[in-house]
Biopython code that builds the backbone (N, CA, C, O; Angstrom):
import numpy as np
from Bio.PDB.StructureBuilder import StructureBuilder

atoms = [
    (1, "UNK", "N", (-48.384, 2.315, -24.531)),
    (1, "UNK", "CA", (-49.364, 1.390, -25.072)),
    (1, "UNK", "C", (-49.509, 1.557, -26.581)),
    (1, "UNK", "O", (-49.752, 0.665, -27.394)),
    (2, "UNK", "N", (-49.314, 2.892, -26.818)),
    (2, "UNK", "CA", (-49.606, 3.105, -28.435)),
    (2, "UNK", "C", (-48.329, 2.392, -29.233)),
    (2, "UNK", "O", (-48.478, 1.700, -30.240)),
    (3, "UNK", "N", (-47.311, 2.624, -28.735)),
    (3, "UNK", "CA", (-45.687, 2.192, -29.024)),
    (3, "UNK", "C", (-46.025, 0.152, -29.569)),
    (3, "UNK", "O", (-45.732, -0.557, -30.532)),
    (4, "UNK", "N", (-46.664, 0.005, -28.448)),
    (4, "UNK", "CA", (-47.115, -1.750, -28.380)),
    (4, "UNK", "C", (-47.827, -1.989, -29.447)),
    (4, "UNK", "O", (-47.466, -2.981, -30.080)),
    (5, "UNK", "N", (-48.921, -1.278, -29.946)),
    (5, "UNK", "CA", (-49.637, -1.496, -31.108)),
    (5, "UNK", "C", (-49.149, -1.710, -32.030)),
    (5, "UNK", "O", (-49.456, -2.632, -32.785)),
    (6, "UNK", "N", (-48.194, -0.843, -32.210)),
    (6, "UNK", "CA", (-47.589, -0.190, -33.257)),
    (6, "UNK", "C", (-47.071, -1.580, -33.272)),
    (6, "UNK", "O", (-47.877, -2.390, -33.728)),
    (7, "UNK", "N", (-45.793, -2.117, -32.842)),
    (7, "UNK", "CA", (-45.043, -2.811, -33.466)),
    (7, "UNK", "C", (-45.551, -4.046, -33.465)),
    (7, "UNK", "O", (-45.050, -4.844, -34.256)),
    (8, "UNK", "N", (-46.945, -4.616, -32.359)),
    (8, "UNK", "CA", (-47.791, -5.439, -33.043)),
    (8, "UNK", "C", (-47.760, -5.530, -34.354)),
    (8, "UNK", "O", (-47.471, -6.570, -34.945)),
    (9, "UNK", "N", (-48.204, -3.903, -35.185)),
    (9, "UNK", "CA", (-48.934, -4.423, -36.417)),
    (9, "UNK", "C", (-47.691, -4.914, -37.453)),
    (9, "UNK", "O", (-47.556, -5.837, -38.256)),
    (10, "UNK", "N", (-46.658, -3.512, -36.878)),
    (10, "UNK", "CA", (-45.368, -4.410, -38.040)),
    (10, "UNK", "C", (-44.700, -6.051, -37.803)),
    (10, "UNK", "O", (-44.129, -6.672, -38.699)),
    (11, "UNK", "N", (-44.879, -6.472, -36.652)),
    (11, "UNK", "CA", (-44.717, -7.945, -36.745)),
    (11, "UNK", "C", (-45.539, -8.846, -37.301)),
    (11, "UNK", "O", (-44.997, -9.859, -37.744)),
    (12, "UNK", "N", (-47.127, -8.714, -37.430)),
    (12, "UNK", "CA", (-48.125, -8.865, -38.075)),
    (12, "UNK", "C", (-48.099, -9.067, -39.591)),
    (12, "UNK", "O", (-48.468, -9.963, -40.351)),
    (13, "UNK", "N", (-47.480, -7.801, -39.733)),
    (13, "UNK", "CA", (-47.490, -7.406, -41.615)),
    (13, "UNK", "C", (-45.764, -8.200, -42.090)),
    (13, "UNK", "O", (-45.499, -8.609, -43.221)),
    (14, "UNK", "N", (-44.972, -8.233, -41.090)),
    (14, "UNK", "CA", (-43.914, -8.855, -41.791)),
    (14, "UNK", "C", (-44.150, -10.458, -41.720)),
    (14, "UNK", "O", (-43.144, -11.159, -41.614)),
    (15, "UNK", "N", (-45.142, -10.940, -41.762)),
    (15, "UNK", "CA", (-45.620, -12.650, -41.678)),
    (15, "UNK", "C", (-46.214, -12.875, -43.088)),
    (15, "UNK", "O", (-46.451, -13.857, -43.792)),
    (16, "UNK", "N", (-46.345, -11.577, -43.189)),
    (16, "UNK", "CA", (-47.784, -11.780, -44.613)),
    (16, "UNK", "C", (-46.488, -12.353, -45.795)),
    (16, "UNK", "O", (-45.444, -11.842, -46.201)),
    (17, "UNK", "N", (-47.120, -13.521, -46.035)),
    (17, "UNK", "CA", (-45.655, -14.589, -47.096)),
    (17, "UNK", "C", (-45.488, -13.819, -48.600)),
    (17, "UNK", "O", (-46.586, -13.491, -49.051)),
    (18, "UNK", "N", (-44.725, -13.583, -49.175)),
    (18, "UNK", "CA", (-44.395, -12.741, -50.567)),
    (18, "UNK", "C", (-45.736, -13.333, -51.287)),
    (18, "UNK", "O", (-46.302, -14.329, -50.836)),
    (19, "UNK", "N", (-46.239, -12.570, -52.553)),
    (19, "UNK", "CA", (-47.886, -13.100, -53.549)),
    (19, "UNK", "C", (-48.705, -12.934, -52.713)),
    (19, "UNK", "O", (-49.806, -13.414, -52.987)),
    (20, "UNK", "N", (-48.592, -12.312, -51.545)),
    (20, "UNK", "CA", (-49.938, -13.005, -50.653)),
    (20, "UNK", "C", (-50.631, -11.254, -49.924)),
    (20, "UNK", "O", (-49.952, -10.335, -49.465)),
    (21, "UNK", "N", (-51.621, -11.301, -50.017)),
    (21, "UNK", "CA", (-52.015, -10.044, -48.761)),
    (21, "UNK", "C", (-52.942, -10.361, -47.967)),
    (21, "UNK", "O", (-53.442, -11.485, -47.945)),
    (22, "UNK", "N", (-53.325, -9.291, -47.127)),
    (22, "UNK", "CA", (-54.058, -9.164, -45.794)),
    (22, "UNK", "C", (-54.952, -7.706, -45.720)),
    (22, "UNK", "O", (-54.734, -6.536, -46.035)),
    (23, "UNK", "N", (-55.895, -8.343, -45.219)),
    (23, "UNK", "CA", (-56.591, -6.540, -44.905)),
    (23, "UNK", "C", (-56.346, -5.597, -43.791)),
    (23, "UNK", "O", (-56.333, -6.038, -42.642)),
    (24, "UNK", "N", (-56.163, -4.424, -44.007)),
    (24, "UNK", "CA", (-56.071, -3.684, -42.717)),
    (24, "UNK", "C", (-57.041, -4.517, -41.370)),
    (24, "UNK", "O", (-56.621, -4.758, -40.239)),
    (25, "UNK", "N", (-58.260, -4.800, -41.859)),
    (25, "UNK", "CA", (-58.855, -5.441, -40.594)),
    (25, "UNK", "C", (-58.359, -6.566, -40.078)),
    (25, "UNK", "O", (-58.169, -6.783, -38.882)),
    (26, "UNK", "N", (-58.032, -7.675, -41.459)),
    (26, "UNK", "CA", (-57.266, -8.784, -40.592)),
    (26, "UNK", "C", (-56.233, -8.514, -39.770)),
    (26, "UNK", "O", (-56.025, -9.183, -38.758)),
    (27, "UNK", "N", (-55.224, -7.137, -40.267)),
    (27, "UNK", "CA", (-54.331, -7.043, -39.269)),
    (27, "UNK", "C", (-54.401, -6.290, -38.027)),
    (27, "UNK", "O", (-53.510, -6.118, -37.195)),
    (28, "UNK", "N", (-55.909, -5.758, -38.035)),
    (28, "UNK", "CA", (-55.758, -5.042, -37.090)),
    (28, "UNK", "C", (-56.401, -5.919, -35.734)),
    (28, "UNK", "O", (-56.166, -5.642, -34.558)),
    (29, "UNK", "N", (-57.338, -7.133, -36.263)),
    (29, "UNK", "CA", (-57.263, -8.543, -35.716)),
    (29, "UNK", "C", (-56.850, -9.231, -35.082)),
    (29, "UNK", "O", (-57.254, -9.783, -34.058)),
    (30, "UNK", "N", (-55.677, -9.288, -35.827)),
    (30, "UNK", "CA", (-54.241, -10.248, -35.137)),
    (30, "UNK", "C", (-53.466, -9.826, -34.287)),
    (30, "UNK", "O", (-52.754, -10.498, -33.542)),
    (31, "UNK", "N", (-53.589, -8.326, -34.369)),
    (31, "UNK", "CA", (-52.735, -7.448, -33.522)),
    (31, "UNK", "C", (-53.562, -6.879, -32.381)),
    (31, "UNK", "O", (-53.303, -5.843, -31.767)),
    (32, "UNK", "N", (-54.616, -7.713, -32.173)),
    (32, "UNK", "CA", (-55.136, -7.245, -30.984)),
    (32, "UNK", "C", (-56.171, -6.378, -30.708)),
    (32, "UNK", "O", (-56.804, -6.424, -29.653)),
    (33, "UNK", "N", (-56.377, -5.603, -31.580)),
    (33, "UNK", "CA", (-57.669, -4.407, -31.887)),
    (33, "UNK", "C", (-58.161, -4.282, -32.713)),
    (33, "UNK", "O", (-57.777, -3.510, -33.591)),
    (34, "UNK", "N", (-59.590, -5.231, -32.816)),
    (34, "UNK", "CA", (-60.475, -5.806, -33.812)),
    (34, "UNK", "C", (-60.891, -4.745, -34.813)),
    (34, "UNK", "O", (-60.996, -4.986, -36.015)),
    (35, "UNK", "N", (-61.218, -3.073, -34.041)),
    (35, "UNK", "CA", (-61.676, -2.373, -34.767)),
    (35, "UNK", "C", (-60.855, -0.919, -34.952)),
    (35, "UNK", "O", (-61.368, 0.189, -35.101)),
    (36, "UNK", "N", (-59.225, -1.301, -34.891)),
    (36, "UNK", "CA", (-58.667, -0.417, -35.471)),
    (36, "UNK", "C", (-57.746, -0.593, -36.755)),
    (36, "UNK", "O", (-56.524, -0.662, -36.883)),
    (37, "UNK", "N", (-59.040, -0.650, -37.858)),
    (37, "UNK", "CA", (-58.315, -0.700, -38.910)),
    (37, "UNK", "C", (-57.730, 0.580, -39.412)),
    (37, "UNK", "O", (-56.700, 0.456, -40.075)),
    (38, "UNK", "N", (-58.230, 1.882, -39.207)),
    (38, "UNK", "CA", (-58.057, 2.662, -39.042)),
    (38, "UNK", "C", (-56.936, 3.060, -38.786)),
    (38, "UNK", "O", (-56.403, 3.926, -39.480)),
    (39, "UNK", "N", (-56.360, 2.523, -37.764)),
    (39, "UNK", "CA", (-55.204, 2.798, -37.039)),
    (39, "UNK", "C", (-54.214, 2.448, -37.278)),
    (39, "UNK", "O", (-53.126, 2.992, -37.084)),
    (40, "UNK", "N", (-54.666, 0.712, -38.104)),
    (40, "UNK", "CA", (-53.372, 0.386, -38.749)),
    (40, "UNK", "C", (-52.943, 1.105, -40.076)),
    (40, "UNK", "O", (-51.796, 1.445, -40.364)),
    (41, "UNK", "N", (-53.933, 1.253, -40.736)),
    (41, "UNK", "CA", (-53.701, 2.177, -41.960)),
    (41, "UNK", "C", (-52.800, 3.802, -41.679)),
    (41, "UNK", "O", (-52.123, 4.451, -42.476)),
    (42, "UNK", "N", (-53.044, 4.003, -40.619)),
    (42, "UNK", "CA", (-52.327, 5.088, -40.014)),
    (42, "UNK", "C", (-50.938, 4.987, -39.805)),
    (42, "UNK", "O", (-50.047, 5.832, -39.715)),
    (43, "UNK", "N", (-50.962, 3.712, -39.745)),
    (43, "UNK", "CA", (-49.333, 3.383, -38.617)),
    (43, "UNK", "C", (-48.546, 2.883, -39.979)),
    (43, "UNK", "O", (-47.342, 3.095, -40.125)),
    (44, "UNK", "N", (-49.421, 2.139, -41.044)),
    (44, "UNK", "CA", (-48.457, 2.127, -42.271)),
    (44, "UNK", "C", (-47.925, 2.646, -42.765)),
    (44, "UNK", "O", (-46.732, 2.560, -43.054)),
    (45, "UNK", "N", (-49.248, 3.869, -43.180)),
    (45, "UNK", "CA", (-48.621, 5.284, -43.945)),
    (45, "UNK", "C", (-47.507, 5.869, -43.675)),
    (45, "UNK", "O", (-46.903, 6.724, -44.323)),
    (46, "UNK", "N", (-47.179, 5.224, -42.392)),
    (46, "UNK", "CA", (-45.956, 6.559, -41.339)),
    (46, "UNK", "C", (-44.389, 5.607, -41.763)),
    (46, "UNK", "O", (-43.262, 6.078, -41.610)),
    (47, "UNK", "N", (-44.716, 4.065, -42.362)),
    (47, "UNK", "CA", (-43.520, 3.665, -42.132)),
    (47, "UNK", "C", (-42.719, 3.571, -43.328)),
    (47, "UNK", "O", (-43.293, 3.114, -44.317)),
    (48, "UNK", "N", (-41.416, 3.936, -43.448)),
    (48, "UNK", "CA", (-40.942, 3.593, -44.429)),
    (48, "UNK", "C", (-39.549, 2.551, -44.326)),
    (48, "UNK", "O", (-38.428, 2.629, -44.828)),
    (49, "UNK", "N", (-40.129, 1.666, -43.529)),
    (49, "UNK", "CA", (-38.587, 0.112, -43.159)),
    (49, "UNK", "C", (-38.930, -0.318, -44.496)),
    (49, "UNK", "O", (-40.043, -0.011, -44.922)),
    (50, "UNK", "N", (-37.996, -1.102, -45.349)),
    (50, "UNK", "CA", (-38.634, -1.464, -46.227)),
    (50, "UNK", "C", (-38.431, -3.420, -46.033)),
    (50, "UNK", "O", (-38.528, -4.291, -46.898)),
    (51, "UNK", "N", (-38.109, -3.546, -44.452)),
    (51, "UNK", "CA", (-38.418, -4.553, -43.801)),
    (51, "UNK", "C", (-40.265, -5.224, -43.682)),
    (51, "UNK", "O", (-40.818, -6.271, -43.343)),
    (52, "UNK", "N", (-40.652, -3.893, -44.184)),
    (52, "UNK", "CA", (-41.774, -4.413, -43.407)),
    (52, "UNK", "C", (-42.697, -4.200, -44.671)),
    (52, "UNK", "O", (-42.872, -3.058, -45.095)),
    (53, "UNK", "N", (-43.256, -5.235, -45.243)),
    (53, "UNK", "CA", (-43.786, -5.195, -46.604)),
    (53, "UNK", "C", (-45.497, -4.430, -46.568)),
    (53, "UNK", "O", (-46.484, -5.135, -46.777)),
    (54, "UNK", "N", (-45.620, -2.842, -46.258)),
    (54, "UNK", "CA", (-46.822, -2.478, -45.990)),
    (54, "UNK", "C", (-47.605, -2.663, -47.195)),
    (54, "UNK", "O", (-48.820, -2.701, -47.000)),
    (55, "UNK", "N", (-47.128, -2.815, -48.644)),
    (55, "UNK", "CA", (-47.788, -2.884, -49.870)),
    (55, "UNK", "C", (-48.342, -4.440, -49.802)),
    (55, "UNK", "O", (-49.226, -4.736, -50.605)),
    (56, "UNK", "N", (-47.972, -5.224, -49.090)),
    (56, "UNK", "CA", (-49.468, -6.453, -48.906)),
    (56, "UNK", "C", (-50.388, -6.071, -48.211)),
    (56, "UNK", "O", (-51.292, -6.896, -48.340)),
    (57, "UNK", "N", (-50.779, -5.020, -47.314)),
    (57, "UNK", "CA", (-51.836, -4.551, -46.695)),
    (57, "UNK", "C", (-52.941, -4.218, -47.793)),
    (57, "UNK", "O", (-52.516, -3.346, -48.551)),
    (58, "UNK", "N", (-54.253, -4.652, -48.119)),
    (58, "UNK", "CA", (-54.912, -4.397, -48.964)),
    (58, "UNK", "C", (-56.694, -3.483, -47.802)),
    (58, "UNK", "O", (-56.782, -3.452, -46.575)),
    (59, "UNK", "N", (-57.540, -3.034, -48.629)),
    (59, "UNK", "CA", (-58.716, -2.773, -48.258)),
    (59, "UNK", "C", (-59.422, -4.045, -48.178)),
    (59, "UNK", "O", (-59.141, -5.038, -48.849)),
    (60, "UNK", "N", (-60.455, -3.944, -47.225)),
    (60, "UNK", "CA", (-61.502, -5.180, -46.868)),
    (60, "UNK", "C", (-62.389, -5.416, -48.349)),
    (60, "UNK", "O", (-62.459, -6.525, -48.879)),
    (61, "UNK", "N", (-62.905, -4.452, -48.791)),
    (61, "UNK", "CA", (-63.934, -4.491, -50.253)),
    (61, "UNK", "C", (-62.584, -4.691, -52.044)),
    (61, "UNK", "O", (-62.742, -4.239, -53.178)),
    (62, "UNK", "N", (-61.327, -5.613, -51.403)),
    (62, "UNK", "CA", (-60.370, -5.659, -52.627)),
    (62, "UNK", "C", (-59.580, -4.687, -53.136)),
    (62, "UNK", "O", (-58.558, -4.763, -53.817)),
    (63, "UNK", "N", (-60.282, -3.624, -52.653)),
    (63, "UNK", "CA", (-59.463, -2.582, -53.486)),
    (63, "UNK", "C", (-57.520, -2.456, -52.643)),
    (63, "UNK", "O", (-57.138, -2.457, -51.473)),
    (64, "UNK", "N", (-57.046, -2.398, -53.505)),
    (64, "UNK", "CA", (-56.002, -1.448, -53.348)),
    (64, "UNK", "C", (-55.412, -0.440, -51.884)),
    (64, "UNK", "O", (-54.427, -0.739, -51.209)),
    (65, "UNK", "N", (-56.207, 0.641, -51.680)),
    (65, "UNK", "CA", (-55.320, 1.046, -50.739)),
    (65, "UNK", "C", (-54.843, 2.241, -51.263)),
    (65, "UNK", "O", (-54.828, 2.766, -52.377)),
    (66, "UNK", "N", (-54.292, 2.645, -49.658)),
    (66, "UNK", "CA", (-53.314, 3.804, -50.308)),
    (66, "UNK", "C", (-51.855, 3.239, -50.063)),
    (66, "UNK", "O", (-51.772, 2.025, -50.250)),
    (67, "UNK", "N", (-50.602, 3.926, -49.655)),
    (67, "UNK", "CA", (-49.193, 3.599, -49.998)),
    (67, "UNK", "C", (-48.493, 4.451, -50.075)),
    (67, "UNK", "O", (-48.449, 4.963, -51.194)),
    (68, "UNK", "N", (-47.844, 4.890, -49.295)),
    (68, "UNK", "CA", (-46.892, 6.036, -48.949)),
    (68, "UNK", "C", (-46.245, 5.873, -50.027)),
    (68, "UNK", "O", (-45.844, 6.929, -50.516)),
    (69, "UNK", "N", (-45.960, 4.832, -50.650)),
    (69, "UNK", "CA", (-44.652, 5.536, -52.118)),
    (69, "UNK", "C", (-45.275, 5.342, -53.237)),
    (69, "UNK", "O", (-44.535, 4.925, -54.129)),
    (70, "UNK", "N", (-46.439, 5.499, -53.542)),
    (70, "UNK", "CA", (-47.574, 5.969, -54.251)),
    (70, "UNK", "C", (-47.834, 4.713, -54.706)),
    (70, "UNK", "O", (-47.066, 3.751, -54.696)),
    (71, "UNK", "N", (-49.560, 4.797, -55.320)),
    (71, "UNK", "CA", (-50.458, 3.880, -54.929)),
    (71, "UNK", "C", (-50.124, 2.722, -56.594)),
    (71, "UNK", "O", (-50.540, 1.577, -56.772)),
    (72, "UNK", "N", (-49.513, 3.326, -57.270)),
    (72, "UNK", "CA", (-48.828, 2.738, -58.641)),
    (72, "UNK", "C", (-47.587, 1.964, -58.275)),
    (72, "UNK", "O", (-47.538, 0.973, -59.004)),
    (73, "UNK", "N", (-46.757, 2.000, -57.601)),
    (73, "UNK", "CA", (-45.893, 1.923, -57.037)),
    (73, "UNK", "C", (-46.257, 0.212, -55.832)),
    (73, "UNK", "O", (-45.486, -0.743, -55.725)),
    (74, "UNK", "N", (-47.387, 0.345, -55.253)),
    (74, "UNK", "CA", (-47.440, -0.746, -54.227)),
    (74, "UNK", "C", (-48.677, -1.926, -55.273)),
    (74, "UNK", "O", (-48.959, -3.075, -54.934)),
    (75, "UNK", "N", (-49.164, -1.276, -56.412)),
    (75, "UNK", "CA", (-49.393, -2.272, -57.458)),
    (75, "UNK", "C", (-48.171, -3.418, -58.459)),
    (75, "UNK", "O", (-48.234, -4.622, -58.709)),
    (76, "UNK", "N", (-46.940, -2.153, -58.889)),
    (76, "UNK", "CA", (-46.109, -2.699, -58.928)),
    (76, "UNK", "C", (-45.242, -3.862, -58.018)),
    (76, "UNK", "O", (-44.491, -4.791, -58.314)),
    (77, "UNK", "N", (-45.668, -3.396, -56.988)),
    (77, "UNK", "CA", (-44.491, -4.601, -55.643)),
    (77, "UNK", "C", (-45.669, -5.552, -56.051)),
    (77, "UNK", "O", (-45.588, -5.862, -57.240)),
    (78, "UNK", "N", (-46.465, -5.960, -55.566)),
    (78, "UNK", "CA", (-47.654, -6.749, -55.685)),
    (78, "UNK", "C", (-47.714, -7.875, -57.198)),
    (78, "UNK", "O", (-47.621, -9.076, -57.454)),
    (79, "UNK", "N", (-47.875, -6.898, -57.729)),
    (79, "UNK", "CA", (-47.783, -7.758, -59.431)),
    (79, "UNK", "C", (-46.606, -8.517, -59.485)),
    (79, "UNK", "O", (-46.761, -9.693, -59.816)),
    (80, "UNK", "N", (-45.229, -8.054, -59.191)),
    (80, "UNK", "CA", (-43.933, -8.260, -58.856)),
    (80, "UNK", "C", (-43.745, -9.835, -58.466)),
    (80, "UNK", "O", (-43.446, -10.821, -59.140)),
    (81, "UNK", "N", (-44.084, -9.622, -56.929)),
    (81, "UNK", "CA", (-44.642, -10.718, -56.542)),
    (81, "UNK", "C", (-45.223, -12.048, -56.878)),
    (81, "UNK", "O", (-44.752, -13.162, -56.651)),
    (82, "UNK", "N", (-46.210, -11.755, -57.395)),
    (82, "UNK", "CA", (-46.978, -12.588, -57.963)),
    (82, "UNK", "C", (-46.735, -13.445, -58.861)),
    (82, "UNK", "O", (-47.022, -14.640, -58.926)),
    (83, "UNK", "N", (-45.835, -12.334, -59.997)),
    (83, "UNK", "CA", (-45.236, -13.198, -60.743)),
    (83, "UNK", "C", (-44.287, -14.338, -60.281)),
    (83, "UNK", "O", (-44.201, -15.487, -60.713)),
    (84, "UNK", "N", (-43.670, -13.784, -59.394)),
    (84, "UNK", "CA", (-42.719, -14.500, -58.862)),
    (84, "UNK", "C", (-43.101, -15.529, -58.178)),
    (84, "UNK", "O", (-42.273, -16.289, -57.676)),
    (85, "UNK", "N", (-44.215, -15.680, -58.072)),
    (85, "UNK", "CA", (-44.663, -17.043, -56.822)),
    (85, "UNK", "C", (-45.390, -18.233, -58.076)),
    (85, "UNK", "O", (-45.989, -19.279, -57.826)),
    (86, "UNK", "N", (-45.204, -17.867, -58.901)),
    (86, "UNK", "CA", (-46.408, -18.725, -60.175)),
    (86, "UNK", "C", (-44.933, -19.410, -60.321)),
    (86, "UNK", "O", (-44.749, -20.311, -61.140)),
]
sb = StructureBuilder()
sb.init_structure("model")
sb.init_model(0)
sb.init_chain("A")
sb.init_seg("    ")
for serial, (resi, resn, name, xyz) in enumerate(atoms, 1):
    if name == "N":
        sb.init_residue(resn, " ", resi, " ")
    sb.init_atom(name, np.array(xyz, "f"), 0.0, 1.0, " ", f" {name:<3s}", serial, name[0])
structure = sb.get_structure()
């Protein structure tokens, strides 16, 4: 069951369209378990596909986040982005 979550959330997070993010809660939402944002933040930290764009995952209050390949690093992908969608 935990296995199921899991790749819930990475099918979830690979929808999120390039410029664009989502909150751990929205995804933890969509994926079925309203109140494990927690959990998804857990299951990000652990991944490193670089299929699966965890640096659009943002905090509910705007902020940032953390980011397994450091938190400068998933500002950069982001800004990146952005530019690229203008």
């Amino acid at each position: 069951m935990k296995g199921d979550f899991k790749e819930k959330v990475f099918e979830v997070v690979k929808k999120i369209p390039k410029g664009k993010t989502a909150t751990y809660k929205e995804v933890a939402v969509l994926s079925g378990r309203p109140r494990a944002w927690r959990a998804v933040g857990n299951i990000l930290n652990k991944n490193f596909n670089p299929k699966i764009p965890c640096h659009r995952v943002i905090r509910s209050d705007g902020k940032i986040g953390g980011y397994n390949r450091g938190v400068a690093r998933k500002i950069s992908l982001l800004a990146g982005e952005l530019e690229h969608s203008l």
